[in-house]
N, C-alpha and C positions, 0 to 999 in steps of 0.2 A: 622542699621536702620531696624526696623521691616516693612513689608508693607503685609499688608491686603485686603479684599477687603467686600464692601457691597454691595448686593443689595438693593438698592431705592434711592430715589428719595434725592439725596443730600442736598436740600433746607429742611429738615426734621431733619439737623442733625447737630449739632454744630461744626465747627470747627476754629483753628487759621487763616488758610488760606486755602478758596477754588480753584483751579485752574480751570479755564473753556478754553479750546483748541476753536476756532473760525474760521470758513473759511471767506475770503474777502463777504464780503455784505452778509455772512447770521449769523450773529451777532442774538443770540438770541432774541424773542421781549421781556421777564423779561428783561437779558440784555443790551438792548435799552432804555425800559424804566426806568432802574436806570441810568444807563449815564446822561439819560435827566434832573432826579431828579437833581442831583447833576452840571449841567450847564455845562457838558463833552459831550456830546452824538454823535458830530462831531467826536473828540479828537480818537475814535480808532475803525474802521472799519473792521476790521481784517488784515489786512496787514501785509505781509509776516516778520516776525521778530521784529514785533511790542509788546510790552506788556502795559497794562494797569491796575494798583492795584487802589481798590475801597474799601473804608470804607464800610460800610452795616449794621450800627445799626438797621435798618429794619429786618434783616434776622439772622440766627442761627449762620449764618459764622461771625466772625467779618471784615474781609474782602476777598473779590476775585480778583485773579488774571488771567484777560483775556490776554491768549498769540496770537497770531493772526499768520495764516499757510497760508496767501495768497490764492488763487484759490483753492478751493481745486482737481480742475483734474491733479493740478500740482505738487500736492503736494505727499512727497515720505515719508515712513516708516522713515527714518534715521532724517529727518524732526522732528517727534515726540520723538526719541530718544534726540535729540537736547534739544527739548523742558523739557524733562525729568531732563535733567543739567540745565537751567534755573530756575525750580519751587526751586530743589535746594537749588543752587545759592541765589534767592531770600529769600527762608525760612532760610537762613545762614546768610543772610544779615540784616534782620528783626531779629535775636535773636529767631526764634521761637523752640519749639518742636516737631513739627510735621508739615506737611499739607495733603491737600486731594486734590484729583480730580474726573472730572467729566467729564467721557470714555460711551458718549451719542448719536450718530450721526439721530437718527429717521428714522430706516433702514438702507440699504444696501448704500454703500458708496464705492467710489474708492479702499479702506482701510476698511476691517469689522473694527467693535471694537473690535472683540479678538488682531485682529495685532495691533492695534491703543496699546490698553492697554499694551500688550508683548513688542512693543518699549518703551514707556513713563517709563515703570517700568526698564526697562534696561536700559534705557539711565540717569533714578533719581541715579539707584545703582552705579550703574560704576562711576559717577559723584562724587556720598556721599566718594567715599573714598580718605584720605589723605594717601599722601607714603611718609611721614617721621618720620618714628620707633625712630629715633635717635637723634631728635630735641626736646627742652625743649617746654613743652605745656605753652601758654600763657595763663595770668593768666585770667577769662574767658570764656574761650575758650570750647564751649558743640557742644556734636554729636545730631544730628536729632534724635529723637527715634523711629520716626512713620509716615509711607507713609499710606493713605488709598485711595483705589482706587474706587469710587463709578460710579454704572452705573445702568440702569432699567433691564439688560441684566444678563445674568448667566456669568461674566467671574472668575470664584474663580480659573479653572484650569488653565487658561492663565496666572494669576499674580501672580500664587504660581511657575509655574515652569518657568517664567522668572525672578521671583525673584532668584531661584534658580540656573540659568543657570549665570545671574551675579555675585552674590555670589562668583561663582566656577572660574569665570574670574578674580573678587578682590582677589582669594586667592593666585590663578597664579601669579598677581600683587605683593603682600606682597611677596612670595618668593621671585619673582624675583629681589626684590630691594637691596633686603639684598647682604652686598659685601665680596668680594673674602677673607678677613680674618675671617669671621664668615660663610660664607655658602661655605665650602669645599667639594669636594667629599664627603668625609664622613660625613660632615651633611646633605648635598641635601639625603643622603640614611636615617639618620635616621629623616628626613623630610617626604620623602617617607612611612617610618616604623608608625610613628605617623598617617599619613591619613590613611592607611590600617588597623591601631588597629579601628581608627576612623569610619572607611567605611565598617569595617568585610571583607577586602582584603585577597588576598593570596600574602604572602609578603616573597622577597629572596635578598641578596646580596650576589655577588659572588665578594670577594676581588682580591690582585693581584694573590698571591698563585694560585688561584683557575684562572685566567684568562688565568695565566703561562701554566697549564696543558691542558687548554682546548685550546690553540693556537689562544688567541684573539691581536695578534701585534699586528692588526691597534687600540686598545685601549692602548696597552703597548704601543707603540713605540710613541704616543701622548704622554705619561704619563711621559718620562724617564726625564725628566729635572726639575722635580715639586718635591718638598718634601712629597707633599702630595700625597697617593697612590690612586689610578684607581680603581670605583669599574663602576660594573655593578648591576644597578638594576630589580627585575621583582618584577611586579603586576599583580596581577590575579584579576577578576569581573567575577561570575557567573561559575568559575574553575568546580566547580563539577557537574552542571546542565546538563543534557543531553541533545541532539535536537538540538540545540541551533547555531547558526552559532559564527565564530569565527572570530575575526577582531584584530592582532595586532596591536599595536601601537609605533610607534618609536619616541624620542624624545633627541636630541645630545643634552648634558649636560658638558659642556663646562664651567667649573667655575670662572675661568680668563683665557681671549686667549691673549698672547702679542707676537703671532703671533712666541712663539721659535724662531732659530738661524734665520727664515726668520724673524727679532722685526720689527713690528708696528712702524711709527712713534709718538712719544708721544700725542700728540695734538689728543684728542679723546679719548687715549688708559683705561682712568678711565669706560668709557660705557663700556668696554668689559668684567664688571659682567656681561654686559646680554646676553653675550654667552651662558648661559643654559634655555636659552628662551623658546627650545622649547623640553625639558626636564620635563621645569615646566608648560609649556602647558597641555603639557600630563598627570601631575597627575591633573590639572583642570580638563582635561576629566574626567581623571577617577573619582573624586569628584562628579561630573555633573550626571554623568550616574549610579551610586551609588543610590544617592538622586533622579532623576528620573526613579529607578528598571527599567532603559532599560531593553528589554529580550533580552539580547545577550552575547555572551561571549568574554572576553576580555582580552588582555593580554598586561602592556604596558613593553617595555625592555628599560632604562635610561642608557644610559654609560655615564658615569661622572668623568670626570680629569681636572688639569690645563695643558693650555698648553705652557712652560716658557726655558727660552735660559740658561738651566742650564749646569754646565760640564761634563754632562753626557745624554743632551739632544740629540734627532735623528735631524742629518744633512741633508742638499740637496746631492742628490747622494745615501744615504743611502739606503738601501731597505728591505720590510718587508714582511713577510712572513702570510698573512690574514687566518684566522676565515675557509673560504672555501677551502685552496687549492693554492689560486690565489695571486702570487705576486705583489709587488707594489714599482714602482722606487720612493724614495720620492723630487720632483724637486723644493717645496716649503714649510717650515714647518709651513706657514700660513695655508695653505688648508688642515689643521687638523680634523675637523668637520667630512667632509666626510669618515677620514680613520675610525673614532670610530662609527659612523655609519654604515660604511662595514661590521664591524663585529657583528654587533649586528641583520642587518635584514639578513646577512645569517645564525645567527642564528635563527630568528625567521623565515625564511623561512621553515626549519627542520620542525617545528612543524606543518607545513600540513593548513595554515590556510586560510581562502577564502577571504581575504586581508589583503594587510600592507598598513600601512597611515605612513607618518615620517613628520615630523616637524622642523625646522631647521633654526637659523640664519647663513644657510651656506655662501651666496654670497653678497657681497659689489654692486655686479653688477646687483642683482634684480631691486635696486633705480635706476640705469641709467634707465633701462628698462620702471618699471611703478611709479616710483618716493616712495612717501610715503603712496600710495591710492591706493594700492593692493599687492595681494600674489599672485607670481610667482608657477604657478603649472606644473608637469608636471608627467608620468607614462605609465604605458600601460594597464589601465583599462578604454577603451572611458566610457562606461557607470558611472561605477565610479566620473569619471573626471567628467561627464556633471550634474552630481546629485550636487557633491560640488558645480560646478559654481553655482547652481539654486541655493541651501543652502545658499550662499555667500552673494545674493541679499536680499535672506530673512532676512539674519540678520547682514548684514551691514558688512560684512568682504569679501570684495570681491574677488574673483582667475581671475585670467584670465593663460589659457592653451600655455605653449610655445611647439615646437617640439619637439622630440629626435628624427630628421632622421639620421639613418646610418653614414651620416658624420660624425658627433658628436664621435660615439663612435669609428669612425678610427683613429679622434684627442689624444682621452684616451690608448690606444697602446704604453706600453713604448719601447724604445732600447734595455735596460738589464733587461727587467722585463717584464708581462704578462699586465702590467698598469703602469702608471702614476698617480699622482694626480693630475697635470693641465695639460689642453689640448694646454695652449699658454701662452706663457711670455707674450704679450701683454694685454692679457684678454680677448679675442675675445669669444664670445660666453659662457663667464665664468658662468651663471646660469646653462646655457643649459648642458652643459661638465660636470657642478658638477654633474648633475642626472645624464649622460650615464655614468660617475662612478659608480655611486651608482647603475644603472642599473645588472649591470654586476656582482649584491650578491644579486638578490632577486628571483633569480632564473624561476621557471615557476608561482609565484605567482603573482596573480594579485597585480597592487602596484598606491599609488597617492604619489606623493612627495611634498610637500609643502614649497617653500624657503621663510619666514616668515622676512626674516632681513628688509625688507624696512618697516614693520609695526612695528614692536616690539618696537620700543620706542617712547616716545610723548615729544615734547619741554615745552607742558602746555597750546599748543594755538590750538589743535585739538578735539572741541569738548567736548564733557564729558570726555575727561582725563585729570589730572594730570599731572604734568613732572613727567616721570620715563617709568615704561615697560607698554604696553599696556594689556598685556595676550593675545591677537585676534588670536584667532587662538581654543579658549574655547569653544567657542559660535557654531563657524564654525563643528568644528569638531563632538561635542555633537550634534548638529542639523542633520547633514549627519547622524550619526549612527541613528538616529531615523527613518529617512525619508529612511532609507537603511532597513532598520528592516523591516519598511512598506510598500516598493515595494518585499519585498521577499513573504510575505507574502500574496500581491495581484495576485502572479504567482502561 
């Protein structure tokens, strides 16, 4: 779906369907007065979750569609993204090719219009896409071709670069959908290879050979049981520019997890293609920040294997020999995630850089925590940390910050090893424990960790998504680098 934007006055300009956004009792007086014409004018007030579509042979639009936001002091950004799935919705339902809306408020408002518009255009894209690749099209069956966004105000850069920050979240989505026989390690890399020809990336695979020599276990010792071999990915954004601050990016890529000789119970075990959730995050970002020439430099590292109860797979008890130096008892071969992440942000640690971010359906135990309506965060950059939360609110992917105090990482302390990968057979503190692992390879670098698993997937009943992967963590991410670019630069 392409989405544009106009300035003027929308009643000037033909369309299939207008969309007009409404607060509780300040309903336009135009309007008002067509409601009346037509013997409705009670019939819809603005109320919260209310819609009302209107013929309008009188006007350019053939008809509008008034959504109604309730109070508006009450009303929240996420509110309009909401609304953004409705118009939709609607223009899907109606058979049309397009619609428009109208992003007007007469001044300053709880909500400017640039944010009014950056929701409504994020919340129509994320909505427009369907995740199933692999299902016969019904006969029929046509994509929207055209969002336009009209308002009296300048917003062209708000609804080009939320068009484009959604975009980069659907594309996250399409990978991620794709399952464990067709997106293997080594397609998730030349998945990877393809956006970097696409983005003018700096683009690497180091296969297992090359993993072997450089002493990456905790990516090997994930790997041994899969037929398919372990690669590590790197992406570059902005590699040769000088000045420039550097920000890696970690993303576990995890192509089926059946949870090796510690298997899964079956019931569920199909979801865990989206084990490389936050893998594919990450080249979202990278997408995002691409197509909006962030000035920053960027580096993402993907480790990508399956992890399966083969006769050659690493057992409980086993122990592996990490990336940094630091060994690791292995007490669960569920708690996989974190060893091929070990190895990857000490090595990106190496490269000297002024943060790492990581990404991760590491923990089953975030959802006990904040259910399916946030990301578990945690690290030791406070400032860092308190940027994403704000980022979070902005754009609808919430964090909320757990500890790492000291206990934690007394829990991580193996018997016959330097570590563990779980801190307790019970689970106790299982979010918290997975970072003071992961703590303990990122060296003196500042670091945010992100546990992503309670968001990454949608049933179909959560708003503008789909059933299948969310992407969240796109949005999130691409927004922090910006807003981090633009505090360095106000010091």
């Amino acid at each position: 779906m392409k989405v544009v934007f106009e300035q003027r006055d929308f009643r000037e300009t033909p369309a299939e369907m207008m969309v007009v956004p409404c607060f509780k009792k300040e309903v336009p007086k135009w309007a008002q007065e067509a409601l009346s014409k037509y013997g409705v004018g009670g019939d819809f007030t603005g109320e919260k979750g209310k819609t009302y579509l209107l013929p309008t042979p009188e006007m350019k639009s053939r008809r509008v569609l008034f959504i109604g936001f309730g109070r508006e002091k009450t009303v929240e950004l996420e509110d309009f993204r909401l609304a953004g799935a409705k118009m939709v919705r609607a223009a899907k339902a109606l058979k049309l090719d397009g619609f428009s809306v109208w992003v007007d408020f007469n001044g300053a408002r709880r909500h400017s219009e640039k944010d009014v518009a950056r929701a409504v255009v994020e919340g129509a894209v994320l909505a427009n896409l369907k995740l199933a690749p692999y299902k016969k099209k019904k006969r029929g069956e046509k994509e929207l071709g055209k969002m336009v966004v009209f308002s009296r105000m300048d917003l062209e850069k708000e609804v080009a670069e939320a068009a484009a920050l959604a975009r980069a979240q659907n594309y996250a989505r399409i990978v991620g959908v794709e399952p464990a026989n067709f997106m293997t390690p080594k397609k998730l890399a030349e998945t990877a290879g393809r956006l970097a020809k696409e983005c003018g990336l700096g683009f690497r695979v180091m296969g297992k050979k090359e993993l072997e020599k450089m002493g990456m276990h905790g990516i090997l010792g994930v790997s041994y049981g899969s037929a398919q071999e372990p690669v590590l990915v790197e992406l570059k954004y902005n590699a040769g520019v000088k000045g420039l601050p550097h920000i890696i990016l970690v993303g576990k890529g995890i192509t089926f997890d059946s949870g090796g000789i510690s298997i899964k119970p079956s019931k569920g075990m199909d979801l865990m293609k989206y084990d490389k959730s936050g893998a594919v995050v990450m080249l979202g970002v990278m997408r995002a920040a691409a197509e909006l020439k962030i000035p920053i430099k960027l580096t993402a590292l993907l480790p990508a294997t399956e992890n399966m109860p083969g006769g050659s797979a690493t057992k409980p008890g086993d122990i592996l020999k990490m990336y940094n130096g630091k060994s690791v008892e292995v007490i669960n071969t569920d708690a996989e995630g974190r060893l091929i992440l070990a190895d990857a942000l000490a090595y990106g640690d190496e490269m000297g850089p002024d943060l790492m971010i990581d990404a991760a359906t590491l923990t089953g135990a975030v959802s006990i925590v904040l259910g399916r309506h946030g990301i578990g965060m945690l690290g030791t950059d406070k400032a860092s940390a308190h940027l994403m939360y704000d980022c979070g609110l902005e754009c609808g992917e919430r964090v909320w910050e757990l500890p790492l105090w000291k206990e934690y990482s007394e829990m991580m302390k193996g018997d016959y090893a330097d570590l563990k990968n779980i801190g307790s057979e019970s689970g106790e503190a299982g979010t918290i424990t997975a970072a003071a692992f992961l703590k303990e390879f990122v060296g003196k670098t500042p670091w945010v960790h992100l546990d992503i698993a309670s968001v990454e997937w949608s049933d179909g009943s959560q708003g503008y998504f789909c059933k299948g992967p969310t992407g969240k963590g796109v949005r999130l991410i691409t927004t922090f680098l910006k807003r981090w670019v633009l505090n360095r630069k106000r010091k």
